[in-house]
ROSE-4610 file (N, C-alpha, C; in Angstrom, 1 decimal, always signed):
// ROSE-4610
residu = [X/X/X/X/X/X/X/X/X/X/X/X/X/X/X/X/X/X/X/X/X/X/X/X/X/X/X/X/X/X/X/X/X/X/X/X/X/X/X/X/X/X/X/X/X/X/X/X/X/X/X/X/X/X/X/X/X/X/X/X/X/X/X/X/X/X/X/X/X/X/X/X/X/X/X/X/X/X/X/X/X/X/X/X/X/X/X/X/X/X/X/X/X/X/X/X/X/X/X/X/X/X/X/X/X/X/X/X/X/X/X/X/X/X/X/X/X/X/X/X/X/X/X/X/X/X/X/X/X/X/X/X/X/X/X/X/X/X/X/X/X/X/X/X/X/X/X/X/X/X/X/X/X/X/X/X/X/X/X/X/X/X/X/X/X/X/X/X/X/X/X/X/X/X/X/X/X/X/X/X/X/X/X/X/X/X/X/X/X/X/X/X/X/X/X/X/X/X/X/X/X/X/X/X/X/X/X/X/X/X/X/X/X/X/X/X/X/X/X/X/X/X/X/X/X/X/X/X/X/X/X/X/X/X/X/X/X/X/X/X/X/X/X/X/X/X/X/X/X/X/X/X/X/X/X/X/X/X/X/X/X/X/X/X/X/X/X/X/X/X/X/X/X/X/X/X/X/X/X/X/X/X/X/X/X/X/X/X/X/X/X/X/X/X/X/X/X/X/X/X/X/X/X/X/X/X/X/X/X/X/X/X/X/X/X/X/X/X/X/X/X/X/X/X/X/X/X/X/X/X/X/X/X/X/X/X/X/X/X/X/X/X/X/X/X/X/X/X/X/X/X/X/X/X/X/X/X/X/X/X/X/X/X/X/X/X/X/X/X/X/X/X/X/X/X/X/X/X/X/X/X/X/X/X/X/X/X/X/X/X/X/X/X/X/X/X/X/X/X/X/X/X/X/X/X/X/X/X/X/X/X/X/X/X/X/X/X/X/X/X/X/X/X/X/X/X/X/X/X/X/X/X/X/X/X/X/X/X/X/X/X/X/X/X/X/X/X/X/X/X/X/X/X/X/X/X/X/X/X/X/X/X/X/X/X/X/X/X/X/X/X/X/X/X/X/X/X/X/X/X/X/X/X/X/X/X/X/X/X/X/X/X/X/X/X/X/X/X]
num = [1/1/1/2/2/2/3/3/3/4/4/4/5/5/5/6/6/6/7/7/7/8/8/8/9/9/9/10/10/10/11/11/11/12/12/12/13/13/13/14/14/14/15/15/15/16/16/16/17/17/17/18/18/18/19/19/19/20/20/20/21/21/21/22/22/22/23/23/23/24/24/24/25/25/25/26/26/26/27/27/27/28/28/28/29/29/29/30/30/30/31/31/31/32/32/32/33/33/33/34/34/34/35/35/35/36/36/36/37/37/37/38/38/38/39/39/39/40/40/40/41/41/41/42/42/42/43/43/43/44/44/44/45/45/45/46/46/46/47/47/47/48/48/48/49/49/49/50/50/50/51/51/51/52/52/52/53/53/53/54/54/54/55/55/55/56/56/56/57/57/57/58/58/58/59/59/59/60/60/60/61/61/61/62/62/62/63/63/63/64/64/64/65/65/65/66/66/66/67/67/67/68/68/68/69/69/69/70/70/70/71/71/71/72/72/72/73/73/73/74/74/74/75/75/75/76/76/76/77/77/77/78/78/78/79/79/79/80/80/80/81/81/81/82/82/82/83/83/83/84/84/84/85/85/85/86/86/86/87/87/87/88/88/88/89/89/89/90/90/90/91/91/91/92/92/92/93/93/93/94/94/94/95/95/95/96/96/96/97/97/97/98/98/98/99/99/99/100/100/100/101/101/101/102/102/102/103/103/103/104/104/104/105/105/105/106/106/106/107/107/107/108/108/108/109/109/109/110/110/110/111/111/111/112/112/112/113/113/113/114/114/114/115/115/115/116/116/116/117/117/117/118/118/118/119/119/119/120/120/120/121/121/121/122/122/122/123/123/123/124/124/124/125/125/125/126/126/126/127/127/127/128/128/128/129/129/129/130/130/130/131/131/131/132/132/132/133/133/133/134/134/134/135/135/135/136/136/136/137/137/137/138/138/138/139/139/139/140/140/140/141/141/141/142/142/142/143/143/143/144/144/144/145/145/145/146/146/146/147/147/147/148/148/148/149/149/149/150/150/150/151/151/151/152/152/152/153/153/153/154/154/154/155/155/155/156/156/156/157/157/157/158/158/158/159/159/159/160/160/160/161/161/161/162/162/162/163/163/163/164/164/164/165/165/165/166/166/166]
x = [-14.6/-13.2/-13.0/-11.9/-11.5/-10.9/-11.3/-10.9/-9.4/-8.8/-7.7/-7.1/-6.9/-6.0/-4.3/-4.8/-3.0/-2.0/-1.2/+0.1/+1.4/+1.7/+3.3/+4.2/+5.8/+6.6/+6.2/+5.4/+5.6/+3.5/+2.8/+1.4/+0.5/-0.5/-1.5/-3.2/-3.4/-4.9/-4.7/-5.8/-5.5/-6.0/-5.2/-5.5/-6.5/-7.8/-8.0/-8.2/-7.7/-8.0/-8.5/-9.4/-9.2/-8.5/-7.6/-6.5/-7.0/-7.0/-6.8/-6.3/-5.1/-4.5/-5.0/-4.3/-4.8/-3.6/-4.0/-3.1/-2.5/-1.6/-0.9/-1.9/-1.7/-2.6/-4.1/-4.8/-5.9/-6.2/-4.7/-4.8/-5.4/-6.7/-7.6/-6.5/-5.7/-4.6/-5.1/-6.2/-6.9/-7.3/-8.2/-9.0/-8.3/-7.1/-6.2/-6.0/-7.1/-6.8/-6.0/-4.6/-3.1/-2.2/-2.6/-2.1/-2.7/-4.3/-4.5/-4.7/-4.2/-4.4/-2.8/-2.4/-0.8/-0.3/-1.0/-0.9/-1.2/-2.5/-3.2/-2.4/-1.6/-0.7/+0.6/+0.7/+2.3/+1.7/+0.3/-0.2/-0.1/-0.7/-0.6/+1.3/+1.5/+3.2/+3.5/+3.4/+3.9/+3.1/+1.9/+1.5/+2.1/+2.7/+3.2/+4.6/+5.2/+6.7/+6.3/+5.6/+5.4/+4.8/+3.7/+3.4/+1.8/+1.1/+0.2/-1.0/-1.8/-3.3/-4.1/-5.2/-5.8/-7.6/-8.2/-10.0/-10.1/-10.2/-10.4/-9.6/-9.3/-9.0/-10.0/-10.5/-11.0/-10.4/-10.8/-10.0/-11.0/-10.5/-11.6/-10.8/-11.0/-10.5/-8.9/-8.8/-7.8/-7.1/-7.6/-7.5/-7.6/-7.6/-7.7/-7.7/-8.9/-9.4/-8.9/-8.3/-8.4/-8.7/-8.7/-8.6/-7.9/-7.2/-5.5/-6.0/-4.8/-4.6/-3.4/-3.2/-1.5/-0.8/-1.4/-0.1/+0.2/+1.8/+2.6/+3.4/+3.0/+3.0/+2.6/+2.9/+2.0/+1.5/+0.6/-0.4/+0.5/+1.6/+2.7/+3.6/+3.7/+5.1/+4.3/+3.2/+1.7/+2.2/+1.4/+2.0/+3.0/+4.2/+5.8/+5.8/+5.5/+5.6/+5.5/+3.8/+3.0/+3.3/+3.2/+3.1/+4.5/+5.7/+6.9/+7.1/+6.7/+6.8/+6.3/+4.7/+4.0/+4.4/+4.8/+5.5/+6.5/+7.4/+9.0/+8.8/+8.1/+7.9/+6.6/+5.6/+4.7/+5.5/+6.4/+6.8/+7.9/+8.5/+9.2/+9.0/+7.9/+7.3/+6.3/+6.1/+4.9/+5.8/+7.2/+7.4/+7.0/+6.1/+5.2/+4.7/+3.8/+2.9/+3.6/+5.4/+5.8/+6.0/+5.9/+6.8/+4.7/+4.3/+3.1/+1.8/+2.0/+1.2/+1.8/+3.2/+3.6/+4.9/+5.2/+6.6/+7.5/+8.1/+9.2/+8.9/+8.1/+8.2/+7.0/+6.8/+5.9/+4.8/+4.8/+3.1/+2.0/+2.2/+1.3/+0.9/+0.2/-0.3/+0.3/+1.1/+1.8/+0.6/-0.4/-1.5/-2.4/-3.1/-3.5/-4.5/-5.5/-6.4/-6.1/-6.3/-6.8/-7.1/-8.1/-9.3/-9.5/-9.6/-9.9/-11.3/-11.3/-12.9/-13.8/-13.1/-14.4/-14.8/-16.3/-17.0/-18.0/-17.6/-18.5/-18.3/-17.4/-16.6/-17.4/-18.3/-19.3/-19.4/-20.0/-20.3/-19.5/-17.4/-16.3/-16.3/-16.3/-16.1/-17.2/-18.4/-19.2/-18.8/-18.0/-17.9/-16.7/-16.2/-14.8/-15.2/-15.9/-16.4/-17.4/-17.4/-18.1/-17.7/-16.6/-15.6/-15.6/-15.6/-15.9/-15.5/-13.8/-13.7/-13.4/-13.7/-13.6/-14.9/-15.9/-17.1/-16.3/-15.8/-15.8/-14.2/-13.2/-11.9/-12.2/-13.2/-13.3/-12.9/-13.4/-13.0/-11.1/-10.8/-9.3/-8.7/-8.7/-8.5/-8.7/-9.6/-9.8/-8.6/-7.9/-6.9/-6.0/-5.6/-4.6/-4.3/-5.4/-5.0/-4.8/-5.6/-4.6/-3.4/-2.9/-1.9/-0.9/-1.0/+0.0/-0.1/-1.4/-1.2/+0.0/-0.3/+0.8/+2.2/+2.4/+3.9/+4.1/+3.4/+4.0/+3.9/+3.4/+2.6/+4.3/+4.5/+5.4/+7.1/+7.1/+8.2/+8.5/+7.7/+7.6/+8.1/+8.9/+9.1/+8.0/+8.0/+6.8/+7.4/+8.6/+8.3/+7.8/+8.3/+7.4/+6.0/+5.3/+4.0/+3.3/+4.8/+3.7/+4.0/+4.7/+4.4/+3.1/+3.0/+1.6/+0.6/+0.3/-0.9/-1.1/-0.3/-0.3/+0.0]
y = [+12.9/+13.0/+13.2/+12.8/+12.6/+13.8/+14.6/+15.5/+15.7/+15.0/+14.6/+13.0/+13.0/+11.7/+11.4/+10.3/+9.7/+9.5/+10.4/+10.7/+10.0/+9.2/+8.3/+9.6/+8.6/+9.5/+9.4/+8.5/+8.4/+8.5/+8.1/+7.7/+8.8/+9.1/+9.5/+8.3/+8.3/+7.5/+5.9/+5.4/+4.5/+2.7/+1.9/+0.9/-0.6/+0.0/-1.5/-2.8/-3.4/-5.2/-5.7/-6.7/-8.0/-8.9/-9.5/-10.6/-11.6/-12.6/-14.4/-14.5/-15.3/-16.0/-17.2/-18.6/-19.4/-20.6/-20.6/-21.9/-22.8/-23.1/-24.4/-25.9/-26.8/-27.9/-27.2/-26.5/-26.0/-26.4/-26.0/-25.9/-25.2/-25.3/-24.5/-23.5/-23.0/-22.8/-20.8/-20.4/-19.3/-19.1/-20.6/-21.1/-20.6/-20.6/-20.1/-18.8/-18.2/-16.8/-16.5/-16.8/-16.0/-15.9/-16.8/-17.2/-16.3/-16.3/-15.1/-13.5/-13.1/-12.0/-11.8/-12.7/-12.2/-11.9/-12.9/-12.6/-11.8/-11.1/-10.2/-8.6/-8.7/-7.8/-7.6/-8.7/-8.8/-8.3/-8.2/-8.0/-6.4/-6.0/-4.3/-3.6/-4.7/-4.1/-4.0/-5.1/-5.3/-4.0/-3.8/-2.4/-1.1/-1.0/+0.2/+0.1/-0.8/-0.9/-0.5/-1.6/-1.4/-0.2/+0.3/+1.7/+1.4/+0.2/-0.4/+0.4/+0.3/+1.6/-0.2/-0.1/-1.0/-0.7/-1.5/-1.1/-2.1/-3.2/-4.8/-5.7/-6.4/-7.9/-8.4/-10.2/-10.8/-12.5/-13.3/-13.9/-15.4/-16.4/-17.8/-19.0/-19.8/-21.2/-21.0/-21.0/-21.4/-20.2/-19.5/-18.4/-16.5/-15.5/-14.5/-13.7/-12.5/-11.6/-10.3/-10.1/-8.2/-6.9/-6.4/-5.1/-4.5/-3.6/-3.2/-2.4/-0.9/-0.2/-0.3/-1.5/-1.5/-0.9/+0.6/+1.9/+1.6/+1.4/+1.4/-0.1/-0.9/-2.4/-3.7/-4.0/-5.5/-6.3/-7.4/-8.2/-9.1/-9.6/-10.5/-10.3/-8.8/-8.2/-8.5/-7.5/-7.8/-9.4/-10.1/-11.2/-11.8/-11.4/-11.8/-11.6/-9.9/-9.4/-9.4/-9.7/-9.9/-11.1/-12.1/-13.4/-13.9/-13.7/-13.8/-12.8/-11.7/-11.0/-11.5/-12.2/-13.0/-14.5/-15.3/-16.6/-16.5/-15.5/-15.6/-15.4/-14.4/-13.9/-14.8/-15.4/-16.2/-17.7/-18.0/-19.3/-19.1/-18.1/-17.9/-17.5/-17.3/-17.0/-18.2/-19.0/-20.2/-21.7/-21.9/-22.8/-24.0/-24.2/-25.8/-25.5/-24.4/-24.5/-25.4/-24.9/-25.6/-27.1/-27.4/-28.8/-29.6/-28.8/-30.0/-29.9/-28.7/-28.7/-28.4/-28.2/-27.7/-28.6/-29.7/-30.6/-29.9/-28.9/-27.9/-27.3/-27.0/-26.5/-24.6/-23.7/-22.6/-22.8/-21.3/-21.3/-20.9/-20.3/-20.4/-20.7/-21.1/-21.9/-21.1/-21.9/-20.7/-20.1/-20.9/-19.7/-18.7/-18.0/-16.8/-16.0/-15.3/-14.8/-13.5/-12.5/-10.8/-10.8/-10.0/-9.0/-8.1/-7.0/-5.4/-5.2/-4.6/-4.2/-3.4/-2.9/-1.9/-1.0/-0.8/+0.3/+0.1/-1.3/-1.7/-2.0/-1.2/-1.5/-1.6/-1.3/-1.3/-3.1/-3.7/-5.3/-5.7/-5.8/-6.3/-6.0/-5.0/-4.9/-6.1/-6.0/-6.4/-7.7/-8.3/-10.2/-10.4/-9.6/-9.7/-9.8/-8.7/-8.4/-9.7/-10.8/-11.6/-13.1/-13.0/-14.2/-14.3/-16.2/-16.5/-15.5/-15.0/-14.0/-12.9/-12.0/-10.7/-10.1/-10.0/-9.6/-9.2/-10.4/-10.1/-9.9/-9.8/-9.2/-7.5/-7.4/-5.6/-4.7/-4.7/-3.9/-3.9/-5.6/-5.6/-4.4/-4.7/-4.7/-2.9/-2.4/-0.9/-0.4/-0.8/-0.6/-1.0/-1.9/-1.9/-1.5/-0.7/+0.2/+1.9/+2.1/+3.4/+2.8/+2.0/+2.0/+1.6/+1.3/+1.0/+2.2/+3.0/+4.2/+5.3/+5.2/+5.9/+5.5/+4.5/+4.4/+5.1/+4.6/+5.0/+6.9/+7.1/+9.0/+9.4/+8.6/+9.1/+8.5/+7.5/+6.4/+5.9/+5.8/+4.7/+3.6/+2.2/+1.7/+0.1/-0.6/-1.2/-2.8/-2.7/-3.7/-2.8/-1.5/-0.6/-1.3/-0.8/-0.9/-2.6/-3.9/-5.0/-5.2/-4.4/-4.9/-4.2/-3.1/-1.9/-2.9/-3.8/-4.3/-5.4/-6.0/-7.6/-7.5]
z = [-18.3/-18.1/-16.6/-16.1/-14.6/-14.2/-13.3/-12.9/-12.1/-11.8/-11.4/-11.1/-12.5/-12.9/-12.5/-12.3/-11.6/-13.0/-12.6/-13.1/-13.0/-13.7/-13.7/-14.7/-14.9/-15.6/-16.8/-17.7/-18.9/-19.5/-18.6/-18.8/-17.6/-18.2/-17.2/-17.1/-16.2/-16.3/-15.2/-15.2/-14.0/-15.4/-14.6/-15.1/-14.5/-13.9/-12.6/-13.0/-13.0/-12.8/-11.3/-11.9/-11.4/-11.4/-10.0/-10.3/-9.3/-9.5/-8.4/-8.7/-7.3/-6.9/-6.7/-6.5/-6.4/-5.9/-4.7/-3.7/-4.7/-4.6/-5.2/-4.4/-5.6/-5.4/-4.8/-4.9/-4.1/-2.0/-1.5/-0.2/+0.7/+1.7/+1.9/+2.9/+3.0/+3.8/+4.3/+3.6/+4.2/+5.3/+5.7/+6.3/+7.9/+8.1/+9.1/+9.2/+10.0/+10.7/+10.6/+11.2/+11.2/+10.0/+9.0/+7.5/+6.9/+6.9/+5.8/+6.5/+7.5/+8.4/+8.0/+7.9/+7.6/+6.0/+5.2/+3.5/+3.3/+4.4/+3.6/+4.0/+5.3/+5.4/+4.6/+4.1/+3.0/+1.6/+1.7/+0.0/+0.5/+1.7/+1.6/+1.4/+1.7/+2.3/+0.3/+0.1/-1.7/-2.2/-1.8/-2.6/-2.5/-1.1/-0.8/-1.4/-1.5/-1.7/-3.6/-4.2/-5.4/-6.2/-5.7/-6.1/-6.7/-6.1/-6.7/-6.3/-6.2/-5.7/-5.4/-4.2/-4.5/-4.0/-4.5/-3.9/-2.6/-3.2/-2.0/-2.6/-1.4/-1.4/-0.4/-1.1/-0.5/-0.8/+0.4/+0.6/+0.2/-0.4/-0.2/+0.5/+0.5/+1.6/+1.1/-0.4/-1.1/-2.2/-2.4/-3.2/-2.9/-3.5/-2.6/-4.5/-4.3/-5.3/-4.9/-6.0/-5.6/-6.7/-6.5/-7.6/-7.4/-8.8/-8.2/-9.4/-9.2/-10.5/-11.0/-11.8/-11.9/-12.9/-13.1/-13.3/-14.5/-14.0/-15.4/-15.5/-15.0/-14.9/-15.7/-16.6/-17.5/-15.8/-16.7/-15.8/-15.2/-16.3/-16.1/-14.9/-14.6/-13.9/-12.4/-12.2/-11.0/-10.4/-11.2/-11.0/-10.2/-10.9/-10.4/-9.2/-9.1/-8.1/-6.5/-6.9/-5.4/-5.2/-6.3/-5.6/-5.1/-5.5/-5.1/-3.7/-3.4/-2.1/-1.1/-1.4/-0.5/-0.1/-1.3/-0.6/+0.1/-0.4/+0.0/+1.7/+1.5/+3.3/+4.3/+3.3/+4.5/+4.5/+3.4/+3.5/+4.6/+5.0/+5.5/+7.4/+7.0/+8.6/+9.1/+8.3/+8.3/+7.7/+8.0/+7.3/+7.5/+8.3/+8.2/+7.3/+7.0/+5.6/+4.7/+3.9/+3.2/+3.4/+4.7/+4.8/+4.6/+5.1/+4.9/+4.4/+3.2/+2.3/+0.9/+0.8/-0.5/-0.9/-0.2/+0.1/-0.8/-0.2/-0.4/-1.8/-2.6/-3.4/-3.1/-4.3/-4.1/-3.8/-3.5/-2.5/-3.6/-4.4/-5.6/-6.8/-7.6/-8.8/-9.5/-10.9/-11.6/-12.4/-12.5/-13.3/-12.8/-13.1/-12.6/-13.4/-12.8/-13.6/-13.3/-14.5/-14.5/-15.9/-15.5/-16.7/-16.1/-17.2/-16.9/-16.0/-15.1/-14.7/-15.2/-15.8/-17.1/-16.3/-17.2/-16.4/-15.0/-14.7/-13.9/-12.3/-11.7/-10.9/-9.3/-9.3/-8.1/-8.1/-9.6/-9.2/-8.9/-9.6/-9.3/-8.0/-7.0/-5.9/-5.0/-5.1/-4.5/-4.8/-5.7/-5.9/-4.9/-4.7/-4.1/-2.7/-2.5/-0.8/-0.3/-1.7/-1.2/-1.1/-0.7/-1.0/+0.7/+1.0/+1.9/+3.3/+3.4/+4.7/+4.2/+2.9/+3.1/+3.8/+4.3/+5.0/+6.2/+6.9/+8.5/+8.6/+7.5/+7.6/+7.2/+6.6/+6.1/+7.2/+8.7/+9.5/+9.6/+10.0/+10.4/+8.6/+7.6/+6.6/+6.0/+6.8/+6.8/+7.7/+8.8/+9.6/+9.0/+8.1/+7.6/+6.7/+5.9/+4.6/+5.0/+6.1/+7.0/+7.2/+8.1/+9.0/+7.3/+6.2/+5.4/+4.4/+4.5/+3.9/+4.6/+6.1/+6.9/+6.4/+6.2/+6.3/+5.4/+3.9/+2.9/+2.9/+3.8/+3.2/+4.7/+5.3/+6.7/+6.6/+5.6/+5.6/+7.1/+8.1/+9.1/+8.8/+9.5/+9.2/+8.8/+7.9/+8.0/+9.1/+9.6/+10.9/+12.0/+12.4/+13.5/+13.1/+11.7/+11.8/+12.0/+12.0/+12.1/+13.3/+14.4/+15.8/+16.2/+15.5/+16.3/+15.5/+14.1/+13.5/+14.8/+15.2/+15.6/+17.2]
């Protein structure tokens, strides 16, 4: 038994998944430094706004892995959530992406994987941490999970915190 388990209003205990995303048409659109250095900051922002817990994200040409405890959340809602928080705002800050990889339509595949992690959460981590740029994003990525733990623990503002990330 867990010695101090996370408490919602209605449930106690944690729930972690595995979730991928996956590019619309398979666009290697990761592959861009500033594109996935910036998703990967809209994915910490959606956690803190949402109330999500997370272990890793890792990122591949086209796709991006994570482990999340999504609480009191269906897989379906996760889903809606991140991925709608993340287009609305990288299509919006990147809009060539849209004009010439997505000819005006979403930035992500409406389908999507999550399965529970079980008891085995050392290997899930380790597949994740092994996805083409989570290795050499882990340092930037440790900075961003302080500096987005701050806001949320300070209510800082999270544009303060993307001029001090960038």
């Amino acid at each position: 038994m867990k010695l101090n388990p996370v408490r919602y209003s209605s449930i106690v205990g944690e729930a972690w998944m595995h979730f991928t995303f996956k590019v619309k048409y398979c666009h290697p659109i990761f592959d861009n430094k500033l594109v996935r250095q910036y998703t990967n900051n809209l994915f910490l922002e959606a956690f803190v706004l949402y109330g999500i817990r997370f272990k890793n994200i890792g990122f591949d040409s086209d796709h991006v892995h994570m482990i999340l405890d999504v609480g009191i959340y269906s897989r379906p809602q996760v889903d809606k959530m991140l991925k709608g928080y993340t287009a609305k705002k990288l299509l919006k800050k990147y809009s060539w992406l849209k004009k010439e990889y997505f000819w005006g339509s979403g930035l992500w595949s409406k389908s999507s994987y999550s399965d529970s992690v079980g008891k085995d959460m050392n290997f899930m981590q380790g597949y994740v941490m092994k996805q083409k740029y989570a290795l050499q994003d882990i340092i930037q990525l440790k900075i961003n999970q302080f500096a987005w733990a701050l806001v949320h623990a300070t209510g800082v503002s999270p544009v303060v915190l993307d001029v001090f990330l960038n």
